[in-house]
BAKEFI-25012 format. One record per atom (N, C-alpha, C): residue in one letter; x, y, z. Coordinates in steps of 0.001 Angstrom, whole numbers, plus 500000, padded with zeros to 6 digits. Layout:
N
aXYZ
...
//
This chain:
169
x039538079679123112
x038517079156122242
x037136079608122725
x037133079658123929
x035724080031124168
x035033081741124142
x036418082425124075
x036602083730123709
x035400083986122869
x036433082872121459
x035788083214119989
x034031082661119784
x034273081690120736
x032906081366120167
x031810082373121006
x032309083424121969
x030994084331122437
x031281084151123842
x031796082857124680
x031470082874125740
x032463083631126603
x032256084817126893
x033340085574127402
x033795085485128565
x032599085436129711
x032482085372131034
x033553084157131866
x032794082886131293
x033135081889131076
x035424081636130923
x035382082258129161
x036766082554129126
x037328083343129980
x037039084341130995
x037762084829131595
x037695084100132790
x036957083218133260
x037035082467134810
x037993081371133976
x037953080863133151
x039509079327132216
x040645080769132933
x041022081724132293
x041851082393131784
x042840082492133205
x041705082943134080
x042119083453135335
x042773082039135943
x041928080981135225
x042787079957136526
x043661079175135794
x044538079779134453
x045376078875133699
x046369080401134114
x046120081441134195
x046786082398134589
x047463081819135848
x047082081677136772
x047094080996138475
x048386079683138002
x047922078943137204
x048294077816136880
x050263078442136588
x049347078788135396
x051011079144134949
x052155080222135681
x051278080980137179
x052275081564138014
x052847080637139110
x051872079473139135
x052800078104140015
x053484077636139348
x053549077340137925
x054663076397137310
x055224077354136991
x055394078314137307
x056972079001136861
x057092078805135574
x055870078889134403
x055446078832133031
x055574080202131887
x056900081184132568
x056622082117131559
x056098082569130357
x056624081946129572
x055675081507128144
x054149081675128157
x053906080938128639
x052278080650129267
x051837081681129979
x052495082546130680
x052108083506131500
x051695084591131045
x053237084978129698
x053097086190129463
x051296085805128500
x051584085148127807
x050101084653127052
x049269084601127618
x048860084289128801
x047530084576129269
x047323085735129754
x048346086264130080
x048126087622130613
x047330088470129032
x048222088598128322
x047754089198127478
x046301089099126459
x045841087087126870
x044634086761126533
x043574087057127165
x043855087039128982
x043138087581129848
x042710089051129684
x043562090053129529
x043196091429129271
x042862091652127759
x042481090750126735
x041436091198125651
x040406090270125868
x040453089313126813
x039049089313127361
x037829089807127695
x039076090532128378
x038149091903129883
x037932092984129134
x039161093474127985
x038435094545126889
x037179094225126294
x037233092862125247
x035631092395125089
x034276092846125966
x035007092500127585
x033605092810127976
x033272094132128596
x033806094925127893
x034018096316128438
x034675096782129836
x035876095770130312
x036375095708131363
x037769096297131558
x038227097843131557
x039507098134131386
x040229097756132323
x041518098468132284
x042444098262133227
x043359097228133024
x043359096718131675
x044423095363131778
x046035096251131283
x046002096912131399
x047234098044131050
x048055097050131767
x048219096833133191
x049191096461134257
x049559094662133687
x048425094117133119
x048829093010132873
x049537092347131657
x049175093700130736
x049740093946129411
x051470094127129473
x051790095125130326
x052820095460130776
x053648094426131437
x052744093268132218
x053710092380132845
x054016091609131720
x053074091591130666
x053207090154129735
x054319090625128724
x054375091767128506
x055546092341127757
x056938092300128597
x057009093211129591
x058203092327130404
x058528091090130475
x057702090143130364
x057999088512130683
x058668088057129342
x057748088489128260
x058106088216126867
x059915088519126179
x059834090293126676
x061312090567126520
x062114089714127446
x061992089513128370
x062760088693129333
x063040087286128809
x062512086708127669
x062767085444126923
x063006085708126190
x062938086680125260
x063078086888124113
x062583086612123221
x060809086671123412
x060122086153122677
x059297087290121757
x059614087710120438
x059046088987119789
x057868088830119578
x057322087299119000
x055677087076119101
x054776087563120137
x055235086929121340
x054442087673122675
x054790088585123117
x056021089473122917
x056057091059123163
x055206091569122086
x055474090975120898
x054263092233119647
x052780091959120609
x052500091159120661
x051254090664120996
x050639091311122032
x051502091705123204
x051062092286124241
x051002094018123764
x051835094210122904
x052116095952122209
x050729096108121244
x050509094788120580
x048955094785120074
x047844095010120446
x047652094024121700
x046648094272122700
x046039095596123066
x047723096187123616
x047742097726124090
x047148098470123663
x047507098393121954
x047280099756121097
x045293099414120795
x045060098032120994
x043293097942120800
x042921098393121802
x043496098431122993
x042716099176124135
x042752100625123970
x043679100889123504
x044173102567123213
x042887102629122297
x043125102495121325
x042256102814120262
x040989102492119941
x040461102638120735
x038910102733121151
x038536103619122568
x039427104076123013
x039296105463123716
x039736106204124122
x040900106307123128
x042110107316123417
x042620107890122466
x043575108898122582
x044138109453121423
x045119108757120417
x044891109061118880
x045407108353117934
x047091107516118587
x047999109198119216
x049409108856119356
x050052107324120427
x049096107184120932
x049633106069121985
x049074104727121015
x048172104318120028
x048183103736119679
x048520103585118346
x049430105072117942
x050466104451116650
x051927103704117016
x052057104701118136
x053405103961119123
x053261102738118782
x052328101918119916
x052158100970120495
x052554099907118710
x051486100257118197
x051288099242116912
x052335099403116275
x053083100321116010
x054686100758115048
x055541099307116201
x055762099759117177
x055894098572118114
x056215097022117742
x055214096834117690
x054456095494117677
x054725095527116046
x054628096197115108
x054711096164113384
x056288095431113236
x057159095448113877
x058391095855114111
x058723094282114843
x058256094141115609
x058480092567116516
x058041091599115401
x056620091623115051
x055996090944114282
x056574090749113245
x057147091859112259
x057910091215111123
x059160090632111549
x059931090826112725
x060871089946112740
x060273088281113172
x059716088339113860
x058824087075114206
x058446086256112652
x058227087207111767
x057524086422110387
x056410086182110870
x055618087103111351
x054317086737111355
x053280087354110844
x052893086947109967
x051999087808108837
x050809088094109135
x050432086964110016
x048763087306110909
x048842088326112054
x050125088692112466
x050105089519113897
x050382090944112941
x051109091001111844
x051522092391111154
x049884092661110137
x049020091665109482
x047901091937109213
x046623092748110458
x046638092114111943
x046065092323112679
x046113093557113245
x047398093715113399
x047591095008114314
x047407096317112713
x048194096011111699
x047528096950110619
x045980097765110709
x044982096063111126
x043626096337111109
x043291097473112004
x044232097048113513
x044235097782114559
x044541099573114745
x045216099493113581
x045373100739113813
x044914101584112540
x044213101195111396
x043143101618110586
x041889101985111178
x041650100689112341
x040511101358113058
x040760102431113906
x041657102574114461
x041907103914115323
x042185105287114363
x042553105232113352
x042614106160112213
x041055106634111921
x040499105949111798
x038949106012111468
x038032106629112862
x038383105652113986
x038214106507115504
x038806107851115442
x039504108020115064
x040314109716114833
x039702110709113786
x038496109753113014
x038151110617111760
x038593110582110829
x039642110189110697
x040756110456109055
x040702108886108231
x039234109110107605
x038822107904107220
x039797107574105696
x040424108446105417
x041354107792104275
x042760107260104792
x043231108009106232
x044622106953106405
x043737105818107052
x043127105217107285
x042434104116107559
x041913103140106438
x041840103563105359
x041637102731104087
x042566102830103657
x044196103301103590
x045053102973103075
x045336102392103949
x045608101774105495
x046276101312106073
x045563099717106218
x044325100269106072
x043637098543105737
x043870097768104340
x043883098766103282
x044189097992102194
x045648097672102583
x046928098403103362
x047543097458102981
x047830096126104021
x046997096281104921
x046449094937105566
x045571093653105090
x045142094405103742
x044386093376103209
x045662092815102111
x046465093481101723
x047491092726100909
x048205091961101160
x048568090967102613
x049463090491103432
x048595089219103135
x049206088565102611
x049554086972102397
x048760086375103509
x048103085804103604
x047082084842105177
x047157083462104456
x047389082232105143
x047544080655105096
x045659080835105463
x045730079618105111
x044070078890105424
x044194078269106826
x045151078885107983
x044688078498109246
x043550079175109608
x042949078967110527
x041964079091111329
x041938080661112087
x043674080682112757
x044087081868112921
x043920083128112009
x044476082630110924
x044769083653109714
x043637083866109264
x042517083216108906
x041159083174108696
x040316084159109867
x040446084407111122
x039902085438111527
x040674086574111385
x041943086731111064
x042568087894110997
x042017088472110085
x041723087463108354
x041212088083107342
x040085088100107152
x039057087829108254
x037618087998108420
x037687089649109506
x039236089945110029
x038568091191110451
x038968092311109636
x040165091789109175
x040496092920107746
x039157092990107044
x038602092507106636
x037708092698105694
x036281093137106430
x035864092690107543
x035042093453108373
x035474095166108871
x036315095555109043
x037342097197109207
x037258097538107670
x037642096568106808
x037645097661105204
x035989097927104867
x034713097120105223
x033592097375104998
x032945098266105884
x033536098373107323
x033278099631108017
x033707101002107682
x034872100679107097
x035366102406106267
x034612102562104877
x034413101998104329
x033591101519102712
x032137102381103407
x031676101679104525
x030281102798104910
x030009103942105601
x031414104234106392
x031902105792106655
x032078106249105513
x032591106301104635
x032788106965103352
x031780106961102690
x030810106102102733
x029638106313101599
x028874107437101585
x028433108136100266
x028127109094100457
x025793109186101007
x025932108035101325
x024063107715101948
x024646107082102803
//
């Protein structure tokens, strides 16, 4: 929560010590999740390197069998990818995670990572597979949670960033 509202610094000193928390209680669940909340933290603040923690949170996840927090951590991945790396590691990653997520039924994690990898399409230049891949991120069904409500506040923030790459002024 404190992520969203700006305070980043802050969320990553909670993160780190619910991280701590949940490697004493033997809290997998919890683990692989913070791991993976912790390292889009540290992306926020221009802090790489959460590769290793991404990786543990995906191991932990398959190890329960949990497809929500394996997509999630394959999500993560491909936003770190795709903002400074080449297109291919973050179509992987998101095909990935596209794949967990619809078995999960989760329409906010298959909208998100869509977004995710429209923007890396657009990072790549190829500003039309990026508006087809956002429109069809913008076609995915979102509930009036809170969750789903920033997913479709970033779909629609990514379709107005390609809308002004494309404009011709």
């Amino acid at each position: 929560m404190l992520a969203r509202h700006g305070d980043l610094v802050e969320a990553a000193r909670e993160a780190t010590w619910l991280l701590q928390a949940d490697r004493n209680a033997k809290n997998l669940a919890a683990l692989a999740a913070d791991l993976t909340g912790l390292s889009i933290i540290n992306y926020r603040q221009g802090v790489y390197g959460g590769a290793a923690m991404l990786d543990e949170s995906r191991t932990l996840a398959r190890s329960m069998g949990s497809k929500a927090l394996e997509a999630g951590a394959n999500h993560a991945l491909a936003q770190s990818y795709g903002q400074r790396g080449p297109l291919g590691p973050v179509r992987e990653l998101a095909a990935t995670a596209l794949v967990l997520y619809r078995e999960a039924g989760r329409s906010d994690g298959i909208a998100s990572t869509l977004t995710t990898l429209g923007l890396a399409h657009l990072n790549a230049g190829d500003p039309i597979a990026a508006r087809r891949t956002l429109e069809e991120a913008a076609a995915i069904p979102l509930s009036v949670t809170p969750e789903d409500q920033v997913v479709a506040a970033r779909v629609a923030l990514a379709r107005a960033v390609v809308a002004l790459v494309e404009s011709p002024w």
